[in-house]
N, C-alpha and C positions, 0 to 999 in steps of 0.2 A: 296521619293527616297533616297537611301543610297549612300554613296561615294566609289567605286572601289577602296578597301586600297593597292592588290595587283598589281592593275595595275599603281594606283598613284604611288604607289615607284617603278617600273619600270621604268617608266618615270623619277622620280627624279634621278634614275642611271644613265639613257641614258643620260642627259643634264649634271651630273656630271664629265662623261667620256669624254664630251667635252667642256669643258668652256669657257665662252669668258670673260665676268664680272661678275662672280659668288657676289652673294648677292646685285646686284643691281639690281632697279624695272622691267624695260627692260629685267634681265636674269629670273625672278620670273615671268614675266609676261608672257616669252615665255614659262614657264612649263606650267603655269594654263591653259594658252590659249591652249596647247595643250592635256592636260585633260579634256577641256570639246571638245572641238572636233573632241578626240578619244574616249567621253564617259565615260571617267572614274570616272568625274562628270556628274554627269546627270540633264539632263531637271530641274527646282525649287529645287534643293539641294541647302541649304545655306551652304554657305561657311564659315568656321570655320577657319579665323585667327590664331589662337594659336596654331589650329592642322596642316595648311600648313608650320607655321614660322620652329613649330617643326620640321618638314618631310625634310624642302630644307636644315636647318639650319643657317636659318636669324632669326633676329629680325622680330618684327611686322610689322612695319615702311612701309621696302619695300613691303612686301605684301598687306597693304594697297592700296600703291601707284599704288600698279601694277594693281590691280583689277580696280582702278580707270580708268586706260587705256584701260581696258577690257571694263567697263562699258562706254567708248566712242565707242567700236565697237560694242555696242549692245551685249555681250555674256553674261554680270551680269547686275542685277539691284540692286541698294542700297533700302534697305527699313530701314526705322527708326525704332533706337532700334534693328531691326534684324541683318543687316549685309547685304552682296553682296548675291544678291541669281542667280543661275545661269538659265539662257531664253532661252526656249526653240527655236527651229527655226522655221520658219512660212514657207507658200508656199507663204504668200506676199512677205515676203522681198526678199525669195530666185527667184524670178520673177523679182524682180527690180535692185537685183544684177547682175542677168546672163543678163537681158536685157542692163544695161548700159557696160558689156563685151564687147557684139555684138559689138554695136555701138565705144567706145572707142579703141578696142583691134583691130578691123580689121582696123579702119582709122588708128592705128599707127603701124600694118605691113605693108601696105601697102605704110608708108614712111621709116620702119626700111629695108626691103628687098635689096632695092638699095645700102644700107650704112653698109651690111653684111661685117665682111672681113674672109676670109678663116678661121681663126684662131676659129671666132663667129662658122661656119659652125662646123666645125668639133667640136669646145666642142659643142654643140648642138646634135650631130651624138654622140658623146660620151653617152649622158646622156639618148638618146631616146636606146639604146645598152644595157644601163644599166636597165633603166625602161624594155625593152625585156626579160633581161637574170634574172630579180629578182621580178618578176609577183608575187610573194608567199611576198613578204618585205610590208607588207599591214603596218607599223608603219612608212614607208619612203614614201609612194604613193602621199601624199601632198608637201612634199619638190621637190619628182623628178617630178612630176609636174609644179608644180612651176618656178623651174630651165631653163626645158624647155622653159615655154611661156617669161620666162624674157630674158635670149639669145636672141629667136627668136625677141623680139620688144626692144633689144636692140641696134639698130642700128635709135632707134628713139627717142635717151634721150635724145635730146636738146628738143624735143616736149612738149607740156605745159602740153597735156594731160596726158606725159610720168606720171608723179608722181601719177594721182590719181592712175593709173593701182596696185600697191603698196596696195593704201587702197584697192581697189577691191577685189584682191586677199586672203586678211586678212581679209576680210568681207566674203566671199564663201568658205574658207576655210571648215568650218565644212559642208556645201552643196557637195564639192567637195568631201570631203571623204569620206559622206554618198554616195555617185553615183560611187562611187569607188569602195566599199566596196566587190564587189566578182569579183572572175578572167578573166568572160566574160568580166565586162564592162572593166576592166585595158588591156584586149588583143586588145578590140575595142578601146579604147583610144590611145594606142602606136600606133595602123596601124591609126589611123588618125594623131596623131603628123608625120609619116614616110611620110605622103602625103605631110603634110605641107612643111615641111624640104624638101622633093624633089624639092616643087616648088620653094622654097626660092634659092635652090642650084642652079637652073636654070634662077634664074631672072626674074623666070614668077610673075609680081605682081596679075594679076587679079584672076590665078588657084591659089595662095597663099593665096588671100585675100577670095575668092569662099568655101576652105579646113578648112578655120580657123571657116568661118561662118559655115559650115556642123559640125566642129566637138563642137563648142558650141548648135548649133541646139539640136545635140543628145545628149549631157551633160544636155541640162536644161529635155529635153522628157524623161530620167531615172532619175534623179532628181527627178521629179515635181512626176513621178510613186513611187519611193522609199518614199518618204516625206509623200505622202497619206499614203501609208502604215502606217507610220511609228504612222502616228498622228491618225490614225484609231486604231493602237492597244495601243496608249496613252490612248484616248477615254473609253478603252473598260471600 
């Protein structure tokens, strides 16, 4: 499998236009990671060092580093002599990720809801507005994602559990945005965040905690659909 050159450097413009610490592992690490779970690296393509340092305009160094961070969340694996090569997704892990969701994600709305304050509610109402109004922004779908469910359970960050939710997210990431990926399921996703969001708005913890479980339900059941697919026309 070859490397998507013109989407790579798309990507490298987009994180350009916005910077936080440009040429550090962490800014490097969030490009790669989202090349390969936009695809624009694919499934066992080794990664060529020289040709990413080139692309972002770092040294080697950090891309090293950074891939090493990758290669903690399972998206590269180092092979000797070769280099970081990039890992396909499986239907095991994407099973054991969605399953610790369920479990982790509803017990900590169901403590974040009480500790909502208007201010949470409404950026929440914001971002599910925006996810509505921009269904076709398929290169944002995992951040205003994201955005969403951290709002929503963030009225639960003293919680221990709070932090793994973080790695979760970054670990489903590329799951997420394969179940993402066409406009039906991003339309069936915002009317299940709107469900959420209504119950939170209302104090209802158990039709909040009931909407969150329904709407991972249906995320892992197009999921687990798309991923056959997907590894059946790997197969072929």
């Amino acid at each position: 499998m070859s490397i998507n050159i013109e989407a790579f450097g798309a990507i490298v413009k987009r994180f350009a236009d916005h910077p936080s610490s440009q040429a550090t592992p962490d800014y490097v690490a969030r490009i790669l990671r989202e090349a390969i779970v936009s695809g624009a690296f694919p499934a066992h393509m080794l990664v060529r060092q020289d040709f990413v340092a080139d692309e972002i305009g770092v040294s080697k160094i950090p891309v090293r580093e950074a891939l090493r961070t990758l290669e903690g969340e399972n998206l590269v694996r180092f092979e000797r002599n070769r280099g970081a090569r990039v890992l396909p997704g499986s239907i095991g892990e994407a099973t054991e990720i969605i399953e610790l969701r369920k479990v982790i994600e509803v017990e900590l709305l169901i403590r974040s809801v009480p500790n909502l304050t208007e201010t949470d509610l409404d950026r929440a109402h914001t971002w599910i507005e925006h996810e509505k109004t921009n269904l076709a922004e398929e290169e944002r779908v995992g951040d205003i994602n994201q955005n969403i469910h951290e709002i929503l359970l963030s009225g639960a960050d003293g919680a221990f559990g709070h932090r793994f939710c973080f790695i979760l997210f970054t670990a489903s990431e590329r799951y997420v945005r394969l179940h993402l990926n066409d406009m039906e399921s991003r339309k069936r996703s915002n009317q299940e965040h709107t469900a959420i969001l209504k119950a939170c708005v209302t104090r209802d913890v158990d039709a909040a905690a009931q909407a969150l479980k329904y709407h991972l339900d249906m995320s892992q059941k197009i999921m687990m659909e798309k991923l056959r697919s997907e590894i059946a026309d790997r197969d072929i």
